[in-house]
N, C-alpha and C positions, 0 to 999 in steps of 0.2 A: 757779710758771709753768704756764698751762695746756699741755696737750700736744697733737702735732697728728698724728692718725695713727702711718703708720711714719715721718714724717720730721720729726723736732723738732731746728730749729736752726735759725741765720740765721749771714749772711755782713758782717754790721756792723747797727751802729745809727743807725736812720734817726730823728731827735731830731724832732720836734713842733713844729713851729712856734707861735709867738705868736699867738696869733687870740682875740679877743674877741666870738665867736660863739657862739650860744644856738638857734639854730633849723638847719629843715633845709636844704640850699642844693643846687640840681642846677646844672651847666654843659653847655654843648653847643658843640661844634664846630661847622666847618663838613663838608658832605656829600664825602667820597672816592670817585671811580670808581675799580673795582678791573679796568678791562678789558672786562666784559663786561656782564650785566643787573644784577650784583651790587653794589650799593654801599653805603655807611655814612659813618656820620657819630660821632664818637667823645662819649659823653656822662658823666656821673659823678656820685653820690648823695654826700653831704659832710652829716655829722651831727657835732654837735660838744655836750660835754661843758656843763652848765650849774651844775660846780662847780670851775670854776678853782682853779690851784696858785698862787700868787704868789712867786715865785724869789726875790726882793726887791721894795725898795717900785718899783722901774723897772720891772719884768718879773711878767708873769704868762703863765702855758702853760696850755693845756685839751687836754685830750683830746678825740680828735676820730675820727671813722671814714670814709672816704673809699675807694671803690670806684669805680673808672674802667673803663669798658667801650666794646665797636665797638654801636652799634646801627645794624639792616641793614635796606632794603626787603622782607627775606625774616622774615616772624614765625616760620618752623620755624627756622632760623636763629639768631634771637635767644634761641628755648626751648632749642636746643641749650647753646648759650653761656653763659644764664644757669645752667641746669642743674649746668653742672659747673662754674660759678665758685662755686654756694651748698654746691657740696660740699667747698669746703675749708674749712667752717667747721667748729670743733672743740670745736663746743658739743655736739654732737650733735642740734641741732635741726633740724629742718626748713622751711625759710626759704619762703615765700612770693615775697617782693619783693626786691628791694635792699636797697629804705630798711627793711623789716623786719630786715635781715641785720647793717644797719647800725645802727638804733637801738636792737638788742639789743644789741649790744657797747659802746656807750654808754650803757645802762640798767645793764648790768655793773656797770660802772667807778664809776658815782654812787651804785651798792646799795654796793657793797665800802668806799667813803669814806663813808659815815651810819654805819659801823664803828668805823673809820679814819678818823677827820679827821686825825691827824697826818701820815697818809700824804705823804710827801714827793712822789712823781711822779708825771706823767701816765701814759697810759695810752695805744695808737693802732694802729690797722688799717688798711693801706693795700694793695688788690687794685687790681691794673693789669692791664688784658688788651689783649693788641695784636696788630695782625693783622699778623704776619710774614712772610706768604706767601701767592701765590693767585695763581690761574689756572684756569681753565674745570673743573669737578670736582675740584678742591681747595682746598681753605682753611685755611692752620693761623694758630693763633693761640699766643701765651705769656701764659698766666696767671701774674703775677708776687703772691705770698701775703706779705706782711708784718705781721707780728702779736706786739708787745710790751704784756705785759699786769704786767708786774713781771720782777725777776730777773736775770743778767746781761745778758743779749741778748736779742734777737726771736727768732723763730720766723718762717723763711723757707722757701719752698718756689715749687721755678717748675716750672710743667707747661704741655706742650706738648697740645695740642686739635686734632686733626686730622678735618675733616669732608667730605663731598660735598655740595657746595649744589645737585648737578643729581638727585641720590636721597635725599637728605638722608637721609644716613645717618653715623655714626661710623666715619669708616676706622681700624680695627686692624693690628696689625702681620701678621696671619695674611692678610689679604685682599690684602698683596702680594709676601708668599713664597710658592715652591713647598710643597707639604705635604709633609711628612715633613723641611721641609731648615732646622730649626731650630737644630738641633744644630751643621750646617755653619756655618749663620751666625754661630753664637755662638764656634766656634774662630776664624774667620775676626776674628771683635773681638778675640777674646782675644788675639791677635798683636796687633794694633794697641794693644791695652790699654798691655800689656806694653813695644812699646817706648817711648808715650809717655809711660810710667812709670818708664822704664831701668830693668828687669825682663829678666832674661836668660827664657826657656823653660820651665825649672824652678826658677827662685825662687819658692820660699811666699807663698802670700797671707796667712798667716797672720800677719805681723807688718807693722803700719800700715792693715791694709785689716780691711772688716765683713762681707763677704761670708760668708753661709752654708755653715757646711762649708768653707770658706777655699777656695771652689769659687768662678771666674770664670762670671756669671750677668748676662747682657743681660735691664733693668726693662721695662716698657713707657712708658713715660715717650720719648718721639720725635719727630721730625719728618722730613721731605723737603728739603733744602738743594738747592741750585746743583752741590755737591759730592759727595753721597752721602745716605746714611743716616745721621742724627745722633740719640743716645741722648745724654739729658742724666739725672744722677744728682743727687739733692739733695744740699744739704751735711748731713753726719751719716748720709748712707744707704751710703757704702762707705769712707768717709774721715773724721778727725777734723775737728772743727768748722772750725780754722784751713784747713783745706784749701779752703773754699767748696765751688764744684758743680764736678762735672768735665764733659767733653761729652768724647764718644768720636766721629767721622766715619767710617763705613764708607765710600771710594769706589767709584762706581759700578761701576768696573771691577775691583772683589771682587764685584761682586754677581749677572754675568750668569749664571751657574751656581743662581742662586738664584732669583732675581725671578721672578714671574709675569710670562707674557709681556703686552704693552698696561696693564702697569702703571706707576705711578706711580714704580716702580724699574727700568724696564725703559729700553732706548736711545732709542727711538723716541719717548718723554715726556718 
């Protein structure tokens, strides 16, 4: 099983549907207003394998590779977006396009069976990125990573993309804390961790949890919610595989001691 970065696992198996397709295939929705000048229309690159598995003589399965994304009126936008959807690939390649992204992980799979013809299964990659949130200088999206290339299970990974469409810039978690008040923050989760882990104060993280140093550590892996501050954890990045992803909520009212003011964590936003 190929490996993906720090975070190699998945949270079920997403099975391959029957398709007797040979070529590349795009779809396009229709156009979303998001509120303001911002809008999008959700489209998707679908490349699919041209050496079928036959289950039986009723069923045949192909490997297939399918990347679903927002495309916006804004092209700095869509470079951001693309950008860090081609970096979850764990080829270590450097992708150009989609359907480049895509018909290498298909060209994969057909070099590995000219091997392997007995190979019994398919093979399948599916990236889903959705825009979760937005409003006037902000945008996050979930990049959803599913990638079964053999082996027990996939290789899952969901990351959260946070941008400013009015400076088009990558908002970081530093740009909307106060300096120096990280530390805070992170006791501040770590209470919350703990009890929504039924963890007393001083119970060890050292037995069930991966944490470095058995040391309670906020990733950058986040978004801005209705609710607070939400840090999402991959499955396998602090928890055994059966765990899935965990999401922790900061509420905004842990946060005013924190935030930058006219931030995106601040009351007033």
């Amino acid at each position: 099983m190929k490996k993906l970065g720090l975070f190699i696992i998945a949270i079920g198996f997403i099975a391959c549907q029957s398709e007797n397709k040979t070529s590349n295939t795009t779809d396009t929705t229709s156009v979303v207003s998001t509120g303001d000048s911002l809008t999008f229309k959700y489209d998707s690159i679908k490349v699919y394998s041209k050496t079928p598995i036959s289950v039986n003589k009723n069923v045949t399965d192909t490997s297939k590779a399918v990347i679903s994304y927002p495309l916006f009126n804004d092209e700095k936008v869509n470079q951001f977006v693309e950008s860090k959807i081609k970096l979850t690939a764990d080829s270590g390649k450097n992708y150009k396009t989609y359907n480049e992204y895509a018909t290498d992980f298909i060209k994969g799979y057909d070099d590995f069976r000219k091997s392997e013809k007995d190979y019994p299964q398919t093979w399948f990659l599916d990236i889903n990125a959705k825009v979760v949130k937005q409003k006037p200088g902000f945008l996050s999206l979930l990049n959803t990573y599913v990638n079964y290339s053999g082996g027990a299970h996939p290789n899952s990974v969901f990351t959260y993309l946070n941008y400013n469409p009015a400076t088009h810039q990558e908002i970081l978690l530093d740009s909307l804390i106060q300096p120096g008040s990280l530390a805070k923050l992170t006791a501040v989760a770590e209470k919350i961790f703990r009890k929504n882990e039924k963890l007393s104060a001083t119970a060890s993280l050292k037995d069930g949890y991966f944490f470095d140093k058995d040391t309670f550590k906020l990733n950058d892996n986040f978004t801005v919610t209705d609710e607070g501050l939400m840090f999402l954890y991959n499955p396998y990045e602090i928890k055994a595989y059966a765990y899935g992803k965990t999401e922790l909520v900061i509420p905004f009212s842990e946060l005013k001691e924190i935030a930058k003011p006219n931030s995106l964590l601040s009351p007033a936003n």
